[in-house]
Structures are given as C-alpha cells and as structure tokens.
N, C-alpha and C positions, 0 to 999 in steps of 0.2 A: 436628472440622472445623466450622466456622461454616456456619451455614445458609446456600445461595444467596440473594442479593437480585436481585429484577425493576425494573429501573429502565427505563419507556418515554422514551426520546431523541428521538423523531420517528415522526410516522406516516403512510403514503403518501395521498395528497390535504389534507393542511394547512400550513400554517405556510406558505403559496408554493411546494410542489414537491406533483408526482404521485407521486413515488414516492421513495424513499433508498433505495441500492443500496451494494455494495464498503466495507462495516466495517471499520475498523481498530480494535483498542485497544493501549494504550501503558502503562506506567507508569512514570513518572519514576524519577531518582536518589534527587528529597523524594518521594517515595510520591504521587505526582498522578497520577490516574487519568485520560490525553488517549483519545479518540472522535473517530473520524472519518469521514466517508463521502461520497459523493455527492450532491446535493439535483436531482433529475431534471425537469423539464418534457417533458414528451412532443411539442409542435410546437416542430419543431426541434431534436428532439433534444439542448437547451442542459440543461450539466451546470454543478453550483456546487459547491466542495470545500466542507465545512462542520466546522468542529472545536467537541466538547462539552469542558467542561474541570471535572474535579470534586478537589476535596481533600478531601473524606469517604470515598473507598472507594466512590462510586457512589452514595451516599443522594441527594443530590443534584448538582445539575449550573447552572455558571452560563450564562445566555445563552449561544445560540451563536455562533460568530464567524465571517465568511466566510474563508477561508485565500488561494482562488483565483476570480477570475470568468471565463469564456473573453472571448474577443472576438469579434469577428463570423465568423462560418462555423468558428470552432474549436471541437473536443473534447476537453473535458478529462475524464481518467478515472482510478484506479485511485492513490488517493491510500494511501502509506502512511507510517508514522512508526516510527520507531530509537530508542530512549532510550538515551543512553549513560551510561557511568558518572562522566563527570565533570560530568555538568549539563545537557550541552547536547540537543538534542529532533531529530534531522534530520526534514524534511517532504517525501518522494520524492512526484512525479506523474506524467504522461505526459498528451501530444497529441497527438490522430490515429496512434495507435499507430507513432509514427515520431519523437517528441520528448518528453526526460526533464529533467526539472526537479527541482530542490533549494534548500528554503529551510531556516534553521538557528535556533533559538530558544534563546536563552543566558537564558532567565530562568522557566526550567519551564512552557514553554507558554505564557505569558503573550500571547508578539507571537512573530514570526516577523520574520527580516531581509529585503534583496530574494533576489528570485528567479536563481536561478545556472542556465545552461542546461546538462547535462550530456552531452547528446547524443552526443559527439565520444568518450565511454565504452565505446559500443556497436560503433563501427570494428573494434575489435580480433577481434572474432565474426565480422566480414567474411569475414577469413583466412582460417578453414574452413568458414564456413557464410553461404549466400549469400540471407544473412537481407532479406527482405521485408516484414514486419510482425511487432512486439513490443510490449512492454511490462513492468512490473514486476507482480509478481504480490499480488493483495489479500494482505491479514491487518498483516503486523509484519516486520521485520528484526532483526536479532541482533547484538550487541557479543561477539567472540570472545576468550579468556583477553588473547591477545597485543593486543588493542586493533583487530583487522580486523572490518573490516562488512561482514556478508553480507546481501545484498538480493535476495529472490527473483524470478528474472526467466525469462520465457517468450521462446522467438525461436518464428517460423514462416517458412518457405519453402514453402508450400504452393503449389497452383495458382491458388488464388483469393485467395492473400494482396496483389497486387497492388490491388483493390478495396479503397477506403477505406470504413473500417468492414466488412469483408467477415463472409462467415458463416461456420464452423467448417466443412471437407470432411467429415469424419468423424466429429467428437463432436457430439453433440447439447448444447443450452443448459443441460438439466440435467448433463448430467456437468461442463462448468465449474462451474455452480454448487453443486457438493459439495467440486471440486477445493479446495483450499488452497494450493496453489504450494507445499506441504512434499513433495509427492510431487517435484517438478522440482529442488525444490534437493539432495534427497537422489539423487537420478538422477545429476543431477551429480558432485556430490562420488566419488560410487563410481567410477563412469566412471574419472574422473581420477583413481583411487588415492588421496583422500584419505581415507583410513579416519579419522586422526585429530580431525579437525573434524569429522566422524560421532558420534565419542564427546562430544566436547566440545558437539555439539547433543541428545543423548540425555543429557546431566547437567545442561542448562541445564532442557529440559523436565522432569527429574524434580524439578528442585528446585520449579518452578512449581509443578508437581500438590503 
C-alpha cells in the first residue's frame, strides 16, 4: 500500500474564512481527485461552498473555486459531490435546512451548470413522517451497479426542529461531528428490507480499502 500523503487545503482563520467545516472528497471517472467544503465567517453565520480540484492524487491542488455564494439572510450548508461512472460530477447542497439544490459538471470538475432546486424530492417523506428540518448528510454519495444514486440524508421532527438553525434535543455537536451519515443510510436500507444494496455498499467499500 502507498504511503498516506498530508495535503493541507485550507486552514481555519486565512484565505477569508474563520473556519472550513463539512469535507467532502470525490474522485472522478478520469482519476481527479474533487474536495470540498464549507468556507465559514463567524458574523452572520455566512457560509461559501468551496471546491479544491487535483489530478495528481492529492500532491497538489489547483486554486480554489467558489461552487455556491448564499444571498442575503440565507444558509447554505452541507455540500456534497457523486462521481458517476459516465463523467459526470453531481454537486448536492441544502439551505436553511429546508431547501436542496443540484448542479451537475460534465467536464470532471472543471465548471459546474446552473443550479436545479430539488426540493419538491423531499414531499414524498411527508407521507409518513412529518418532517420539520433536514438535510443531506456530509461525506459522498454512491453510483449503485444498476445506475441509482444514493444520497445520504437526515430528516428530523423533533420538537425544536421548527427553529431555524435549531440545536440537536438530544445529541450533543460532538456526536454529529463523528457521525458520517453511513450510520442513517445503512438504518435505512435495513429498515426497508433492502439487504441487497447493503451488499452492494459493503463491496464498493471494500474495493476502496
């Protein structure tokens, strides 16, 4: 196995952000290595998507590029990216934990198209759960044998999920922050009986490792 390499992408108080939060990594069909995350200011809580983009494997990284800016009083958060097998890059995000956005890059990162609001996605969870506040879950999404994209995502109906931006009732900031959203997607999947996209996420990871 090749030795790890430490490549620093951003560091909290330079570049114009306090802090970078919510990583993603990606790698292309061509072997491009896409990075992405949050670029935070602290007054105002204003959040900027930011994508690093490398074809070396990580040795280095060109400029980075902004993906998303918010607008005035919105939150943008929790930006993640799909590599599929035919080329193309999806760029999932969310706003004020109650709007889901999709932009799609046919040129390995390079650019991204406009923005597709996807929101109208999330109705169907209505039905049996009388969801209040969500979003997609950090890390990566998956291309499955058959060509379906699974995108990990969190609902809440809490009691204080009504409050925007609200606090977590019962987990504390550190337990999100270990969470990966692989614990919610695999919840799922069992739930609903599908053992077989269980296997087929337990041979994708093994091929990774």
């Amino acid at each position: 196995m090749d030795a790890l390499r430490k490549t620093l992408l951003a560091e909290g108080g330079r570049d114009g952000f306090d802090s970078y939060r919510v990583p993603g990594l990606a790698v292309t069909a061509a072997g491009t290595l896409l990075a992405c995350c949050e670029g935070r200011i602290k007054e105002g809580d204003r959040r900027t998507l930011l994508l690093y983009r490398s074809t070396d494997d990580g040795a280095t990284f060109a400029p980075r590029t902004v993906l998303a800016e918010p607008a005035p009083g919105q939150l943008l958060h929790n930006p993640m990216l799909l590599a599929c097998r035919d080329g193309r890059v999806l760029l999932f995000w969310c706003s004020d934990y109650g709007h889901l956005y999709l932009r799609v890059s046919r040129d390995d990162g390079c650019t991204f198209g406009e923005a597709r609001n996807l929101t109208g996605t999330i109705d169907g969870f209505r039905k049996e759960w009388p969801v209040t506040l969500w979003a997609i879950a950090p890390g990566h999404g998956v291309e499955m044998k058959n060509g379906t994209l699974v995108v990990p995502l969190w609902l809440s109906r809490g009691e204080n999920a009504h409050a925007k931006h609200a606090v977590p009732k019962n987990q504390s900031p550190e337990d999100y922050s270990r969470a990966t959203g692989l614990e919610a997607l695999m919840g799922y999947l069992y739930l609903s009986g599908q053992m077989e996209r269980i296997g087929e996420l337990f041979d994708i990871a093994g091929a990774i490792h």
